[in-house]
MIKOLSE-713390 format. One line per 5 residues: number of its first residue (from 0); their letters; for each residue x, y, z of C-alpha. Coordinates in Angstrom, 2 decimals. Each point is the difference from the previous one (the first is absolute). Example, Ala and Ser with C-alpha at 12.3 -4.5 7.8 and 13.67 -1.06 7.14 Angstrom:
BEGIN
0 = as = 12.30:-4.50:7.80 | 1.37:3.44:-0.66
This chain:
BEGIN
0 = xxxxx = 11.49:-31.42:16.75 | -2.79:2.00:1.69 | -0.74:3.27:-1.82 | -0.17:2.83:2.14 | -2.12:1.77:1.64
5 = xxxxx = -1.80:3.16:-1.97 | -1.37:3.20:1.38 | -1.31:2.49:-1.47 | 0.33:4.04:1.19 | -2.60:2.15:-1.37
10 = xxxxx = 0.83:4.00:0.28 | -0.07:3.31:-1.78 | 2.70:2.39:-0.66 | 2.91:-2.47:1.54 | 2.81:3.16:-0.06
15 = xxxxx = -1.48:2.04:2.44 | 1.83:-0.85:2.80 | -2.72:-1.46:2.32 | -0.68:-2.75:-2.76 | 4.06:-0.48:0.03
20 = xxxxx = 0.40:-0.04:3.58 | -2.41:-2.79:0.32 | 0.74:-2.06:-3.06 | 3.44:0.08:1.34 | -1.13:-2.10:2.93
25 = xxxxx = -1.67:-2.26:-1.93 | 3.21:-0.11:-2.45 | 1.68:-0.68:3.38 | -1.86:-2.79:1.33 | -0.87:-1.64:-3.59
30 = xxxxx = 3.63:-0.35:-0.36 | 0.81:-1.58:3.22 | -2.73:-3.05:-0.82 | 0.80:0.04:-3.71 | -3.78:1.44:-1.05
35 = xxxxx = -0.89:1.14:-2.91 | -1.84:3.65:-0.34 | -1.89:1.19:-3.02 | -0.75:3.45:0.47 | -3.00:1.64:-1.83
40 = xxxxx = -0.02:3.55:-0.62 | -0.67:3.23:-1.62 | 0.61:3.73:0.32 | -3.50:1.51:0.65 | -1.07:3.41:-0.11
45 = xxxxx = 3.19:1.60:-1.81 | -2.23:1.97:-2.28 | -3.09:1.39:-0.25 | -1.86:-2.82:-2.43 | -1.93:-2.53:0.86
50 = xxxxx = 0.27:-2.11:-2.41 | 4.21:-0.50:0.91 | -1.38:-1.44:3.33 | -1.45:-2.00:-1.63 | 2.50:-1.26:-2.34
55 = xxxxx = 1.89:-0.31:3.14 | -2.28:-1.64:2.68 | -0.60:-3.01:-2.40 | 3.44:-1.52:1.09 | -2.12:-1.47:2.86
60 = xxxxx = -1.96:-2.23:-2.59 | 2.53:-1.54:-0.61 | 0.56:-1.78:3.05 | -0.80:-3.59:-0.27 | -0.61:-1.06:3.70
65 = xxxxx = 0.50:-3.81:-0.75 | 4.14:0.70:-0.59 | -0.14:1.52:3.69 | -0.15:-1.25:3.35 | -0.35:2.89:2.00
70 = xxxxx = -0.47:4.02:-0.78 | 1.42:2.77:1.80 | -2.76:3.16:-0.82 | 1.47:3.40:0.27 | -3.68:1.43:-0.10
75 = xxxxx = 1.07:3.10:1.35 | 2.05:1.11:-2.91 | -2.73:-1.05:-2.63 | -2.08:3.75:-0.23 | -2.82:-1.32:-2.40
80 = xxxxx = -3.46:-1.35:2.55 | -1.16:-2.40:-3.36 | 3.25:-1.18:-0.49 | 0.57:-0.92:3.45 | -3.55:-1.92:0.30
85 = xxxxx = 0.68:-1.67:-2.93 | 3.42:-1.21:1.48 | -1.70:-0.73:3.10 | -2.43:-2.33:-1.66 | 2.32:-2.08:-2.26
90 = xxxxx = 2.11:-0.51:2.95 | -2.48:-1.35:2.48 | -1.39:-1.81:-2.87 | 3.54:-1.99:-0.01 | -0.05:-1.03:3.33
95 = xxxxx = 3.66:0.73:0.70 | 1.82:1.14:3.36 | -0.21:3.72:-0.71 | 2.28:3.06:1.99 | -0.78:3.41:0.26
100 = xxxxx = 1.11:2.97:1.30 | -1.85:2.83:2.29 | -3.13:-1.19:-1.04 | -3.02:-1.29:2.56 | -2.50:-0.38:-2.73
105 = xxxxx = 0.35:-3.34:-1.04 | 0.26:-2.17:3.10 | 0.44:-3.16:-1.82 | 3.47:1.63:-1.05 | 3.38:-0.27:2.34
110 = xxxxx = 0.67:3.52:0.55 | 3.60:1.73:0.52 | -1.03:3.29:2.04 | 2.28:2.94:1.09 | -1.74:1.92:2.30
115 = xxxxx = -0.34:3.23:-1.93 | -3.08:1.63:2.37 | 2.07:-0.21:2.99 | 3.23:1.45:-1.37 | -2.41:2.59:-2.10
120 = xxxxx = -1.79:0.57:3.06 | 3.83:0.76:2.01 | 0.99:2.31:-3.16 | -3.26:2.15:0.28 | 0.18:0.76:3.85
125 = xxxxx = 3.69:0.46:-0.48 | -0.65:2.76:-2.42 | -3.04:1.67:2.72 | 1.43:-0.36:3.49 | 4.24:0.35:-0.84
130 = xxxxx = -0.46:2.57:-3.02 | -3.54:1.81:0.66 | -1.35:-0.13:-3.11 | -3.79:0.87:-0.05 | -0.89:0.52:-3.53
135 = xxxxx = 1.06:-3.60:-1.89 | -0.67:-1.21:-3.65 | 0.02:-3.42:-1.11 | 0.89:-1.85:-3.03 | -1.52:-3.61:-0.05
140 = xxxxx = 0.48:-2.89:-2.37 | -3.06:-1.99:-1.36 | -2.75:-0.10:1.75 | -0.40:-3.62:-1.20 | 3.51:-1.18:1.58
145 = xxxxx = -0.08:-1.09:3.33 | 3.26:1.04:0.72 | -1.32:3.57:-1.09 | -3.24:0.02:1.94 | 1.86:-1.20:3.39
150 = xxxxx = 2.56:3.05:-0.32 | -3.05:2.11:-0.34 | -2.07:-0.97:2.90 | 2.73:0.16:1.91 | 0.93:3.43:-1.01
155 = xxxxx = -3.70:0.68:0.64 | -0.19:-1.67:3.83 | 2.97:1.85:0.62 | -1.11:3.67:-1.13 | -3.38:-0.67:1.80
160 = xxxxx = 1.14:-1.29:3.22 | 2.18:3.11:0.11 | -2.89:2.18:-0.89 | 1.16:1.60:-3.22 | -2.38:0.18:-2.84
165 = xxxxx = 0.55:-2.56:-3.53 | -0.52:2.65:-2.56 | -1.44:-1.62:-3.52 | 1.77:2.85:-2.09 | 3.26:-1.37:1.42
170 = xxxxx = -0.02:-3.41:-0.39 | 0.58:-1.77:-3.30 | -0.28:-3.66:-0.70 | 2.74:-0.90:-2.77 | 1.26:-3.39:-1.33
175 = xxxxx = 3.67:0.12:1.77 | 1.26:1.49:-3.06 | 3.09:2.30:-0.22 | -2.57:2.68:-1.89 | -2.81:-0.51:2.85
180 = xxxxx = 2.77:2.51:2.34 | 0.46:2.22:-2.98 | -3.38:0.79:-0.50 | -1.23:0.27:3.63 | 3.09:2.19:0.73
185 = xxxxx = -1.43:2.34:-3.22 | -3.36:-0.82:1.59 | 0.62:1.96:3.33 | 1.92:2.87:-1.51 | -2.85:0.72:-2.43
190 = xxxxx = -2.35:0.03:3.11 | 0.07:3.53:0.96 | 0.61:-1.03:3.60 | 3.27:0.06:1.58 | 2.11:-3.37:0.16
195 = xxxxx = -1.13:-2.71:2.29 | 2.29:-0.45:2.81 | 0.71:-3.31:-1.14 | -0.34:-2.08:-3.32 | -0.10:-3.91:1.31
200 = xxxxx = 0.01:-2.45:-3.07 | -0.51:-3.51:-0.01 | 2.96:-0.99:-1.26 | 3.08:1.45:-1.01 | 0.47:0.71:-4.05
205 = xxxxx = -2.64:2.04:0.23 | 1.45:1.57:3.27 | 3.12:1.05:-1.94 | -2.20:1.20:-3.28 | -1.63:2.37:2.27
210 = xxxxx = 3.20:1.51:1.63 | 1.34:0.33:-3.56 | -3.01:2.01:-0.77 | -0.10:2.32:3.35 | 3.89:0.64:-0.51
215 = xxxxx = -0.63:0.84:-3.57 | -2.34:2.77:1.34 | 2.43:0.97:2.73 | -1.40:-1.41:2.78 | 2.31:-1.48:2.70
220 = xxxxx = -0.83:-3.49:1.63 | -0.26:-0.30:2.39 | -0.25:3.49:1.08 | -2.92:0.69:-2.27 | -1.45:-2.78:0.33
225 = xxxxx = 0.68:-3.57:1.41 | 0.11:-2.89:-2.62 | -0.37:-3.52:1.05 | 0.06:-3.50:-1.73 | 0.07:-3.73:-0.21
230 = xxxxx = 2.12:-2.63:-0.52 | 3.27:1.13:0.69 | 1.30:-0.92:-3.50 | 3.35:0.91:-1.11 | -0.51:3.04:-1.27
235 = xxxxx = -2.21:1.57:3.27 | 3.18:-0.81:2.07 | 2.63:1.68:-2.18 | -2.29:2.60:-1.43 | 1.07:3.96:1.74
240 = xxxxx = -1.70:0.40:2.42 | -0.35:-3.59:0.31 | -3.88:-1.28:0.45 | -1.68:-0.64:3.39 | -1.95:-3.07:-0.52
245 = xxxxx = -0.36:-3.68:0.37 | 2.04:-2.87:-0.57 | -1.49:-2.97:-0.45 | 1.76:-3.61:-0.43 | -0.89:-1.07:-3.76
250 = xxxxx = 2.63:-2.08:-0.60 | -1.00:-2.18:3.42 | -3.79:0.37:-1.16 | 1.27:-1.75:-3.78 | 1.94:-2.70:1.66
255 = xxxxx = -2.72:-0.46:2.85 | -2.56:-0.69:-2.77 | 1.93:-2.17:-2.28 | 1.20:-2.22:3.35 | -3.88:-0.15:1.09
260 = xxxxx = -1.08:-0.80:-3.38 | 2.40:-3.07:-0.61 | -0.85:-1.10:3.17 | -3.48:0.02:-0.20 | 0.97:-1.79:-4.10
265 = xxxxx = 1.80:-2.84:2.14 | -2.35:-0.43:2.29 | 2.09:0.76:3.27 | -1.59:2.54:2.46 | -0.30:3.87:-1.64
270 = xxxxx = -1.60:3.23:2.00 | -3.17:1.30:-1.60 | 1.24:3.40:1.41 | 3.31:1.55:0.18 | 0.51:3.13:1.38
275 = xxxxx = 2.87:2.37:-0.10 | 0.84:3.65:1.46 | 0.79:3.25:-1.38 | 2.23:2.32:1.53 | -0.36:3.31:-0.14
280 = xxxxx = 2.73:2.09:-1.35 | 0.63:3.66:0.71 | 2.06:2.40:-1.77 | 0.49:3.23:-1.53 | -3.29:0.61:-2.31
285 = xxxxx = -1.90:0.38:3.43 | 3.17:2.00:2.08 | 1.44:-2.82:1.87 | 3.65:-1.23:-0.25 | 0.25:-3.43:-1.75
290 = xxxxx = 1.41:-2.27:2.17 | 1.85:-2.30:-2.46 | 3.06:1.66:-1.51 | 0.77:-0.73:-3.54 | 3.41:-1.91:-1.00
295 = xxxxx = 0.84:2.50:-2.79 | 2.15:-2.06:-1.73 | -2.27:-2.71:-0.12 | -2.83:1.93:-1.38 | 2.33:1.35:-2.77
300 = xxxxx = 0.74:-3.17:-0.97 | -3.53:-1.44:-0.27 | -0.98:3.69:-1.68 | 2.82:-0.72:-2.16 | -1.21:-3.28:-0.75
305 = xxxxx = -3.60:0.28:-0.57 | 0.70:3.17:-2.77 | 2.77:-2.14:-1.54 | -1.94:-2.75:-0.43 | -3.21:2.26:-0.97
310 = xxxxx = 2.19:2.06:-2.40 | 0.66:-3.73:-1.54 | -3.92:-1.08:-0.15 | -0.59:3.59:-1.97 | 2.76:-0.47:-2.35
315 = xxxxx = -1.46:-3.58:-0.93 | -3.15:1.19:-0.68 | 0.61:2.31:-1.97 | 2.01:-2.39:-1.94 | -2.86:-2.18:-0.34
320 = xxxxx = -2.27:2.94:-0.54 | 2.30:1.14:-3.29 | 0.80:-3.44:-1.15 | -3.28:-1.30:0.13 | -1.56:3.29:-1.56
325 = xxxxx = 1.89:-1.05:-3.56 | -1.31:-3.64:0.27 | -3.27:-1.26:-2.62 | -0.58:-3.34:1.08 | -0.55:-1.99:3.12
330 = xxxxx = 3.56:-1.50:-0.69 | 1.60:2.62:-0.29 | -1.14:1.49:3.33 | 0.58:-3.39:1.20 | 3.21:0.12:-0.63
335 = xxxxx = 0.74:3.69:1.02 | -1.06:-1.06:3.49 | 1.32:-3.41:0.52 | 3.53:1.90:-0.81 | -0.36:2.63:2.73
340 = xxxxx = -2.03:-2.98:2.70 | 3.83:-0.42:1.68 | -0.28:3.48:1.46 | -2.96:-0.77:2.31 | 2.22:-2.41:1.84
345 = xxxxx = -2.78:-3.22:0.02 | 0.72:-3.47:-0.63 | -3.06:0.16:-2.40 | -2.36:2.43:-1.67 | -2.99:-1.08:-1.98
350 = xxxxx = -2.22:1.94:-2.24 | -3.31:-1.65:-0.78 | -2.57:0.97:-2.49 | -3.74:-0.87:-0.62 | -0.26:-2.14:-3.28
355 = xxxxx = -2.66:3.03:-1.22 | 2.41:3.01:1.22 | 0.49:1.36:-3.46 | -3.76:-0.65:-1.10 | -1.88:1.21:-3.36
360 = xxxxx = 0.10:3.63:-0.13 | -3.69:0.00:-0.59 | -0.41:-1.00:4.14 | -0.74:2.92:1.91 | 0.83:0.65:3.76
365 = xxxxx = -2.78:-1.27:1.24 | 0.31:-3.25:-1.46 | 3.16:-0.99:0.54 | 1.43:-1.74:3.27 | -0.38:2.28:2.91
370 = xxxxx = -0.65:-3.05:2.56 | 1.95:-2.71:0.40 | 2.28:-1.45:-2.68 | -0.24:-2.30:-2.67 | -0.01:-4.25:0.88
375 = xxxxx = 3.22:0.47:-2.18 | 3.07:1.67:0.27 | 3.30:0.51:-1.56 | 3.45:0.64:1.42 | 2.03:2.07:-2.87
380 = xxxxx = 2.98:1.18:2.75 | 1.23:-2.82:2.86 | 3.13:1.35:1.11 | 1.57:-2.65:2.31 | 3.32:0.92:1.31
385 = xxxxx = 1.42:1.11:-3.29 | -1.59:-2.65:-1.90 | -2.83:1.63:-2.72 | -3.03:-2.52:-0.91 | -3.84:0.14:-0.29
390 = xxxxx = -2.73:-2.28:-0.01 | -2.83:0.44:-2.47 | -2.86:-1.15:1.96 | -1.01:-0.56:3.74 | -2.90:-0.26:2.06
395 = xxxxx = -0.82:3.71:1.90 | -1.01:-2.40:2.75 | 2.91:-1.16:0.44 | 1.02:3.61:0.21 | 3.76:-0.75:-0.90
400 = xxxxx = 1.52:-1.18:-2.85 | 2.37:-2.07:2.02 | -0.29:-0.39:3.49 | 2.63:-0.84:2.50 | 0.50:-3.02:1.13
405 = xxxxx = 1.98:1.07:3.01 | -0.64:2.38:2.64 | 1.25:3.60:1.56 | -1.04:1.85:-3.32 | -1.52:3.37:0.23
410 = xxxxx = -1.78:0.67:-2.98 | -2.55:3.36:-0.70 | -2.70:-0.06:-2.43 | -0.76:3.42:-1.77 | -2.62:1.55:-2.40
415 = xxxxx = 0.64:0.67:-3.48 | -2.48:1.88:-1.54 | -1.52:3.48:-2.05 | -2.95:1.51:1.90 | -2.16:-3.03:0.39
420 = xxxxx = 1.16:-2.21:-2.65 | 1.86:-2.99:1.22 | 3.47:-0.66:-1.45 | 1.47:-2.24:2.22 | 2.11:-0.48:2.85
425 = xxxxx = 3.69:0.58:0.58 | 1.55:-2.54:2.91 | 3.72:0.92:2.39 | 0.70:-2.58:1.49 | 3.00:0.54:3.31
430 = xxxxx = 1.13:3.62:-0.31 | -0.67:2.84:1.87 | -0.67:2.33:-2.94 | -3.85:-0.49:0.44 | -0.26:1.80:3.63
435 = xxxxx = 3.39:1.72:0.22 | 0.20:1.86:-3.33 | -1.97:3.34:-0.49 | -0.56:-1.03:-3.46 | -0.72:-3.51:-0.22
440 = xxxxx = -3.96:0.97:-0.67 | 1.39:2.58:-2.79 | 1.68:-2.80:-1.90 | -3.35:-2.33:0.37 | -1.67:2.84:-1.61
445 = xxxxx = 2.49:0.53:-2.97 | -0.33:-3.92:-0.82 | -3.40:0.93:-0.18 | -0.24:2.90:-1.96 | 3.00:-1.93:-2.00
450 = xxxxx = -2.32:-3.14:-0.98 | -3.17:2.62:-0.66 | 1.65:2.12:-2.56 | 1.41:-3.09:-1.97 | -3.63:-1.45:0.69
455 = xxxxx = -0.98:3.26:-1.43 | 2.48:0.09:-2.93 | -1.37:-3.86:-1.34 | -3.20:0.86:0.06 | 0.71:3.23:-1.72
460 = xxxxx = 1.93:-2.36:-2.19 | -3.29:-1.65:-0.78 | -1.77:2.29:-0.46 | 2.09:1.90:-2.79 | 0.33:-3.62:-1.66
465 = xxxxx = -3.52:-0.26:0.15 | -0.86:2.81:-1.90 | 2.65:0.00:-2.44 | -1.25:-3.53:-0.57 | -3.13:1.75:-0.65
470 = xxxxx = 1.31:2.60:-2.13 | 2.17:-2.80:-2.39 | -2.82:-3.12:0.08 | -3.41:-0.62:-1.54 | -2.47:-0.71:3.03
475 = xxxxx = -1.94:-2.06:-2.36 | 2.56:-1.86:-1.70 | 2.70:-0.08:2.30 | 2.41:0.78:-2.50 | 2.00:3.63:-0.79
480 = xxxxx = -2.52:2.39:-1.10 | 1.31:2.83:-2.27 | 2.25:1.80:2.87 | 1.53:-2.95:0.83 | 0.81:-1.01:-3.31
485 = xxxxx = 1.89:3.25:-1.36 | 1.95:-0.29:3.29 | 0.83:-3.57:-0.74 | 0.20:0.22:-3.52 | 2.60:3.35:-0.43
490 = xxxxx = 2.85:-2.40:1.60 | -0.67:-2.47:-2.42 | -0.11:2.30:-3.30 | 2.97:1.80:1.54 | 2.07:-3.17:0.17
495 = xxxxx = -1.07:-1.21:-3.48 | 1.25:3.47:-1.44 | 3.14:0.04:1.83 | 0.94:-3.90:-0.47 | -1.18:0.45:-3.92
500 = xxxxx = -2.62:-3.03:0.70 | -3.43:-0.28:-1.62 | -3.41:0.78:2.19 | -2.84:-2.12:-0.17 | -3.61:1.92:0.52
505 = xxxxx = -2.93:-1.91:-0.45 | -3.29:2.04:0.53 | -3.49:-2.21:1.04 | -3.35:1.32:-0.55 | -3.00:-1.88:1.07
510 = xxxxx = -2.47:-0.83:-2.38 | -3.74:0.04:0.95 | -0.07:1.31:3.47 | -3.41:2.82:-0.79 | -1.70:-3.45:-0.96
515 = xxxxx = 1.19:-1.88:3.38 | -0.79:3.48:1.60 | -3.67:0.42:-1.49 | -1.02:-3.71:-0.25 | 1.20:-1.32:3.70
520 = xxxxx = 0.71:2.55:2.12 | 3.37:2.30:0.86 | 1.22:-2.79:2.56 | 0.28:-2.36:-3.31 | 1.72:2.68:-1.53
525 = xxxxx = 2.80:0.14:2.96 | 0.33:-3.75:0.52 | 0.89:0.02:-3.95 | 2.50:2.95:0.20 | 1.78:-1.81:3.01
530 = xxxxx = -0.43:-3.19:-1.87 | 1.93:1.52:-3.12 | 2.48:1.96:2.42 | 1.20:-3.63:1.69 | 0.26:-1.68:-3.23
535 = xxxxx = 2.06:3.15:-0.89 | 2.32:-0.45:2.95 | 0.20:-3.53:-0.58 | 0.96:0.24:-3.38 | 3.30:2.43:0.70
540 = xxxxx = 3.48:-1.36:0.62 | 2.70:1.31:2.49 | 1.01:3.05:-0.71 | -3.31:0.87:-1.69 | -2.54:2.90:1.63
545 = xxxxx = -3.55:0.65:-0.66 | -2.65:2.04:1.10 | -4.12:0.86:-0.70 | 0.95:3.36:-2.13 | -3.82:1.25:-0.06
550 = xxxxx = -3.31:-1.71:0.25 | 0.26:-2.94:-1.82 | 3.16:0.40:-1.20 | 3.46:-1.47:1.16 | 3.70:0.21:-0.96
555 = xxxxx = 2.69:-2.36:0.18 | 4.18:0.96:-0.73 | 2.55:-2.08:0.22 | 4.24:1.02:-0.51 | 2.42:-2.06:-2.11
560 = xxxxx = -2.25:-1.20:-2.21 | -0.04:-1.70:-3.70 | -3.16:-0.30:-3.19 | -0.45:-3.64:1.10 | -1.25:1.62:3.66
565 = xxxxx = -3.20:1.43:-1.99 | -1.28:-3.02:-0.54 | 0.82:-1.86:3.68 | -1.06:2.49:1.56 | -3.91:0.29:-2.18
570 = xxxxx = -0.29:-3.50:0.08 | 0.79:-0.26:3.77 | -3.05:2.53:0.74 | -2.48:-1.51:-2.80 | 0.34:-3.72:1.12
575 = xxxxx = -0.45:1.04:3.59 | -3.27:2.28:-0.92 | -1.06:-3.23:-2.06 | 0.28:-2.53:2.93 | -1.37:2.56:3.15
580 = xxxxx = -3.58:-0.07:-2.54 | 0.05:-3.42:0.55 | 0.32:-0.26:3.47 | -2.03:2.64:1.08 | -3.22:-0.71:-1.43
585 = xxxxx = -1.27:3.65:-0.43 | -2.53:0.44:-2.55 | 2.13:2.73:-1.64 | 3.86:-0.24:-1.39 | 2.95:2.00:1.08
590 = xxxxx = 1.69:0.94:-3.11 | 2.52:2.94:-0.74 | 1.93:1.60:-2.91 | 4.17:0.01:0.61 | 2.31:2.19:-2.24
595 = xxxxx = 3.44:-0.57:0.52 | 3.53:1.19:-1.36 | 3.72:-0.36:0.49 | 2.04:2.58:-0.77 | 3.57:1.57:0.78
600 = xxxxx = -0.29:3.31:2.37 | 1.41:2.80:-1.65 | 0.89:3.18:1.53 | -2.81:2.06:-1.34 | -2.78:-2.58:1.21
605 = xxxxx = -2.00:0.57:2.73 | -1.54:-2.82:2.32 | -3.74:1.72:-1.66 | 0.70:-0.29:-3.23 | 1.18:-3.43:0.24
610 = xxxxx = -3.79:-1.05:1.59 | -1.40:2.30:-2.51 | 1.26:-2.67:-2.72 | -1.04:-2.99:2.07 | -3.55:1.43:0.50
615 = xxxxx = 0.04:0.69:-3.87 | 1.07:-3.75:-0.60 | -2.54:-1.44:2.33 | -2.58:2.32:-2.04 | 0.45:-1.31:-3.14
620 = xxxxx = -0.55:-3.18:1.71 | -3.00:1.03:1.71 | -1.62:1.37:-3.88 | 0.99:-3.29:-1.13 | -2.29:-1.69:2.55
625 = xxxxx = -2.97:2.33:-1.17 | -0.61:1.80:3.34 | -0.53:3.57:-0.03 | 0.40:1.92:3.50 | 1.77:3.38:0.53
630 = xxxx = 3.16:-0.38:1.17 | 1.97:2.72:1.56 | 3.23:1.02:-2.16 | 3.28:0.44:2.08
């Protein structure tokens, strides 16, 4: 069986309905021939920091153009100049058949163009010689999109071959944002001049956000001031008073470029250069009459539709938002989401992490992955139709964890990430929740900020167990220091006093360790206290804890124990002591003094007292070995 043919689409900020009305051509045309589409993409420029763009412009590294055999570029949509050169580069570097859209820079490139000057060009005169406007503003998008830069020159041509002036202070060059129309609409009222006669934007969200701002002020369009747009999405033709603008064919232009790029993949004839016309629309915003009457039912019922199935979207992410808010491991979250994946309506959602996601909590920003991801990936979540697996390692190159083996699958590949720190990627594979919902980028973002705070919470994890394991264990020795043994120890004499068992407390001081000091140096004197601390360790049973108490002195206790212990547990240290001198060949001898006792706990004892008699015991044993060295009473 022959596998089938891969393409990948390459866009920004797919639910804006120019991305949708294209991708829904290609949809169209990749399901008539059985393709399959991996569509890369992010949601630029949604706030104000830099460093999210980031996080969300390195989807496009992951692209591995040897599982492809043709691209479809959406370079238009893609805001960010380095980003798009860097796109540019890999993808010439891959030698595939490659379509764009609107754009005449790269000739090498099939191109699907609308004509956007011409209908731009019919839209501006329209607006001179049927409404007399004199005075006009203009709101631009990028000055690095071609699409952008046509519309402007032909606004340009158009005011200059009818002799009216192209005033700097009213023109504004935007990123065909929704905010771009709110904040030249602000722009022009905070002027000081009166209104422009006419307010032409490049395309139509930004159209609406400026009426929305003038009607907020209580200005009328258009008998204020004329608003125009472009596009002639969905919202421009049922907005009041619905938008004069321009409707161009997206969905034609998305199935023109996927039929031109499998073509071109099987070899069969394929235009470099498709064009298609816009048609300019006129309606109310600019004081004509719309010619195309609205079926009222039928827009309540796709109104209807689209806030029902919205109102469904919100309710699941919140769900997701709560549930996952309460979860403290990966697994959990996992879990959380892979209940709640049925919702999206997709025969399969993936999430996939970097093998370093959670990394040391030492690693600042900076270091961590912020381009590209990791040879090595994991797949926690694989939700396939119902069925709940995961697969624990897989090649980023070969960007899925499982790839289809048949075709007509529609898959989108989004960020997830915290400012610039790469987390992963999340994969939705046929559903239309990726460019129909309003908050498919919202729930990307709360997997995100899901998988940072429990990245957050393990590392905070670490770090507490870090310092308590500081605060309980001997650096040196590597066994409990005094902290760590009271704690450890107060169970134990608790228990023994309770259950009515005896305690064992041995207490070790080392003999000799001034003469190791002063004869061969202080780093003698440590290798013989963490000598005498293993042999120490060594020398204790289950159940039994010890610790370095001070300098050279060490404790051992031990519950449920009998007389005979005393001697098991001395003769278990000393014959360990004796053989270490023999191996190690150091021109000095680790010796200690050990004072131990067995006793019932009685009510009226106290854990101190009880060392205070071992340290006595070991001191008598000390005198008896003739060495005379202050030792601190307890």
């Amino acid at each position: 069986m022959n596998r089938p043919t891969e393409i990948a689409l390459i866009a920004a900020g797919i639910d804006e309905e120019y991305q949708r009305g294209v991708i829904d051509g290609v949809i169209e045309y990749a399901k008539e021939k059985d393709l399959n589409i991996s569509c890369f993409s992010c949601f630029c420029g949604v706030v104000s920091d830099r460093g999210f763009d980031v996080g969300e412009n390195n989807i496009y590294s992951l692209i591995n153009y040897k599982m492809f055999d043709g691209v479809i570029l959406m370079i238009n949509t893609i805001p960010d100049v380095e980003v798009k050169q860097k796109l540019v580069s890999a993808i010439k570097a891959s030698m595939l058949p490659v379509v764009v859209f609107d754009c005449n820079e790269y000739p090498q490139f099939m191109n699907v163009t609308i004509n956007n000057k011409k209908a731009m060009s019919e839209l501006v005169s329209h607006i001179i010689e049927v409404h007399g406007a004199n005075d006009i503003s203009y709101l631009s998008g990028s000055q690095n999109n071609p699409e952008a830069v046509e519309r402007y020159e032909a606004f340009c041509e158009v005011m200059t071959a009818a002799g009216k002036s192209v005033d700097p202070d009213r023109i504004m060059f935007g990123e065909f944002r929704p905010s771009d129309g709110k904040v030249m609409a602000e722009k022009l009222l905070k002027s000081g001049r009166k209104l422009p006669d006419a307010l032409i934007c490049a395309n139509d969200a930004a159209a609406l956000s400026a009426i929305k701002v003038f009607e907020d002020r209580g200005y009328t369009i258009p008998d204020d001031i004329i608003v125009t747009g472009f596009d002639n999405i969905y919202n421009a033709r049922h907005h009041y008073p619905a938008l004069t603008t321009v409707e161009r064919p997206l969905a034609e232009a998305g199935y023109s470029a996927c039929e031109i790029l499998y073509n071109a993949i099987e070899g069969k004839s394929w235009e470099k250069i498709r064009n298609l016309d816009a048609k300019l629309v006129l309606s109310e915003s600019c004081g004509c009459v719309s010619t195309e009457l609205t079926d009222i039912n039928a827009y309540r019922r796709y109104t209807y539709n689209i806030l029902d199935y919205n109102r469904s979207k919100v309710r699941l992410l919140n769900s997701i938002i709560s549930e996952t808010a309460e979860t403290e491991t990966p697994e959990e979250c996992m879990r959380v989401i892979g209940n709640r994946v049925s919702e999206l309506d997709c025969d399969r959602f993936c999430i996939c992490l970097c093998d370093d996601w959670i990394s040391n909590y030492s690693v600042k920003i900076e270091d961590s992955l912020i381009h590209g991801y990791t040879p090595k990936m994991s797949a926690p979540l694989i939700w396939n139709k119902g069925e709940i697996s995961e697969v624990k390692c897989f090649r980023s190159s070969n960007i899925a964890p499982r790839n289809f083996a048949t075709g007509g699958n529609i898959s989108y590949y989004l960020p997830l990430h915290f400012r610039e720190r790469c987390l992963g990627y999340a994969i939705i594979t046929n559903s239309e929740f990726p460019t129909r919902s309003m908050v498919c980028h919202s729930l990307i973002m709360s997997i995100s900020q899901s998988l940072e705070d429990i990245r957050k919470l393990i590392n905070l994890n670490n770090v507490i167990d870090e310092l308590d394991k500081l605060y309980v264990i001997d650096p040196l020795c590597n066994i409990y220091n005094r902290n760590g043994f009271i704690r450890a120890a107060d169970s134990v004499f608790n228990e023994c006093r309770m259950l009515g068992q005896k305690l064992l407390i041995s207490f070790v001081d080392m003999d000799g360790l001034k003469y190791i000091n002063d004869n061969f140096g202080h780093s003698e004197g440590d290798f013989a206290l963490k000598t005498l601390a293993t042999i120490i360790s060594e020398s204790c049973e289950e159940g039994m804890i010890c610790a370095r108490f001070g300098g050279d002195e060490f404790i051992v206790i031990g519950l449920n124990a009998e007389e005979e212990d005393i001697e098991k547990v001395e003769t278990a240290i000393k014959s360990r002591v004796e053989h270490t001198n023999k191996i190690t060949g150091k021109p000095y001898q680790v010796e200690c003094s050990i004072g131990t006792l067995v006793t019932r706990v009685a009510d009226d004892m106290t854990l101190f007292k009880l060392i205070t008699k071992a340290d006595e015991v070991m001191y008598k044993e000390k005198k008896r070995k003739n060495y005379s060295r202050y030792l601190r009473r307890y």
